[in-house]
N, C-alpha and C positions, 0 to 999 in steps of 0.2 A: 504493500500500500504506500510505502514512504516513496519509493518510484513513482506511483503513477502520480501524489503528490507533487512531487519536486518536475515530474513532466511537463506535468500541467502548466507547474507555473512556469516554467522557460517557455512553454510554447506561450501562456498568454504576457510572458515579459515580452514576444516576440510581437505578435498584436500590437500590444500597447505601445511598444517604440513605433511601431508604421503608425497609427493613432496619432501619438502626436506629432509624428512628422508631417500629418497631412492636417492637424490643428493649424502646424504652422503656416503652411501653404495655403489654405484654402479658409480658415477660421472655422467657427460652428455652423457652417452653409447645411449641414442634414438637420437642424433646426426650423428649417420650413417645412420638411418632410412629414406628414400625415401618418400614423401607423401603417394604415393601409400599403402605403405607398413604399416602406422601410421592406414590409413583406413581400412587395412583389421585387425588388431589390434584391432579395435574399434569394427568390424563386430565380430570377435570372442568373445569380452564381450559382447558384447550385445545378441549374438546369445543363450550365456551363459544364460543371465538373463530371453532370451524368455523359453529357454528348462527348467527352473527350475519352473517357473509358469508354464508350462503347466503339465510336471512330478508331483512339489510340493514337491519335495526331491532332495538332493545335496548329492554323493555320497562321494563329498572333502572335502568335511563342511562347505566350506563359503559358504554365502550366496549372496545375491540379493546386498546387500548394498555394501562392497566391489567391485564390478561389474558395479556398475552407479559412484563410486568413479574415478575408472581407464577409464571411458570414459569421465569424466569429463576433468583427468590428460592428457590422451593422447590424448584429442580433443584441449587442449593448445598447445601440442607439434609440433600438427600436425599444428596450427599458426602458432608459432613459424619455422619451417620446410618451409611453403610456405613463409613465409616470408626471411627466410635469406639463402635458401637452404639446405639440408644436406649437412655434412661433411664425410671426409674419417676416422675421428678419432673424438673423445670425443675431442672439441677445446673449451669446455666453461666452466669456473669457475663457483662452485653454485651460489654464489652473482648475477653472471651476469643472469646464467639463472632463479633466480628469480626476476631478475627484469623485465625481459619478460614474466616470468609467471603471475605478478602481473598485467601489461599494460594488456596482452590478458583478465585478469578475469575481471580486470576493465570496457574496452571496449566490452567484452559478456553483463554484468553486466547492463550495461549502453542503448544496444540493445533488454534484459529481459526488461526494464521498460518502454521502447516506446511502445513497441508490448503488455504489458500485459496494461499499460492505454490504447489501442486501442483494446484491447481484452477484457476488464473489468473482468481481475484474472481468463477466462474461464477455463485456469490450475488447479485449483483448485476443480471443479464440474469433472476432468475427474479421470480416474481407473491409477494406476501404468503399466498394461498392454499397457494400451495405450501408452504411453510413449514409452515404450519398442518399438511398431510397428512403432512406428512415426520414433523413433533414424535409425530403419534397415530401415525404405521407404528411408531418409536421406542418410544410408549412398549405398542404390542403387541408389540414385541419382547422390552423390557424386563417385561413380564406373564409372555409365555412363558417366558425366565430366571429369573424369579421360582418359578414354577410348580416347575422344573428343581433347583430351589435352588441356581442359581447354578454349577451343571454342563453346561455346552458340551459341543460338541464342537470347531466352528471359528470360533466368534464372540465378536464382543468382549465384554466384561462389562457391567454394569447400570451400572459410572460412566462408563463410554466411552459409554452412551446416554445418560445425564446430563447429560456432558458437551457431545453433539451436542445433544440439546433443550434446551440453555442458548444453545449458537451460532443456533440457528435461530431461536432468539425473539428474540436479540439483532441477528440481520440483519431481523426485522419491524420492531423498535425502529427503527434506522436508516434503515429504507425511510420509516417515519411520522413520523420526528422528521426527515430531513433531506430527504427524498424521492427519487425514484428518481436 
């Protein structure tokens, strides 16, 4: 467990260094972003990562890992977002939105280690593919609670799928960064 621990956090130290590289460049511009719109966001990388395993070629040149990076990044924002709302403008200093950034990885973070002591590391025994299908069932779940406006009946909410398709891209992370 101290592994997948200490995993995690290199790959999400790795995140957050891109995070705020692009605070710096671009400021809190996914502040105008609508939940809605954070999800289909996520949907188009991930969509990305399924059509590159199944082809096995990138016509852009990145690859798979860049790809599970930016749904890690904008599966925080997309917290962040249902948490404080969007905005009509970039309203947030870097500082501040890292330090929302850090609370949401923390609390993913913290949600990874219940579920995988109750899972006994089963992440570990699965394919990178899998991942990829889990994040898109995820985020048609999270479409249809969208759709619903966020009215259930037995299921969890849109940051509990947030939540999950930040884990999932974060055990891709680890499978490519340190291998199986």
């Amino acid at each position: 467990m101290n592994d997948t621990t200490q995993q995690f956090e290199q790959v999400m130290a790795s995140c957050r260094e891109l995070f705020a590289k692009k605070l710096h460049d671009y400021g809190a511009a996914w502040r105008i972003m609508r939940p809605v719109s954070v999800t289909d966001q996520i949907f188009i990388k991930a969509n990305r990562i399924r059509s590159l395993e199944t082809k096995g070629v990138s016509l852009v040149g990145e690859g798979i890992r860049p790809e599970f990076v930016a749904i890690v990044n904008y599966g925080i924002v997309g917290l962040i977002q249902l948490e404080l709302g969007y905005a009509e403008r970039d309203d947030m200093p870097p500082e501040q939105a890292l330090k929302h950034y850090d609370r949401w990885a923390k609390l993913t973070l913290e949600l990874m280690l219940k579920k995988n002591h109750d899972y006994d590391e089963a992440w570990r025994g699965m394919r990178i593919s899998s991942y990829t299908d889990l994040i898109l069932m995820k985020l048609y779940r999270t479409k249809q609670i969208e759709g619903l406006d966020g009215k259930t009946l037995v299921s969890e909410g849109i940051d509990a799928n947030y939540m999950d398709m930040i884990n999932y891209a974060v055990f891709g992370l680890i499978k490519l960064d340190f291998g199986e």
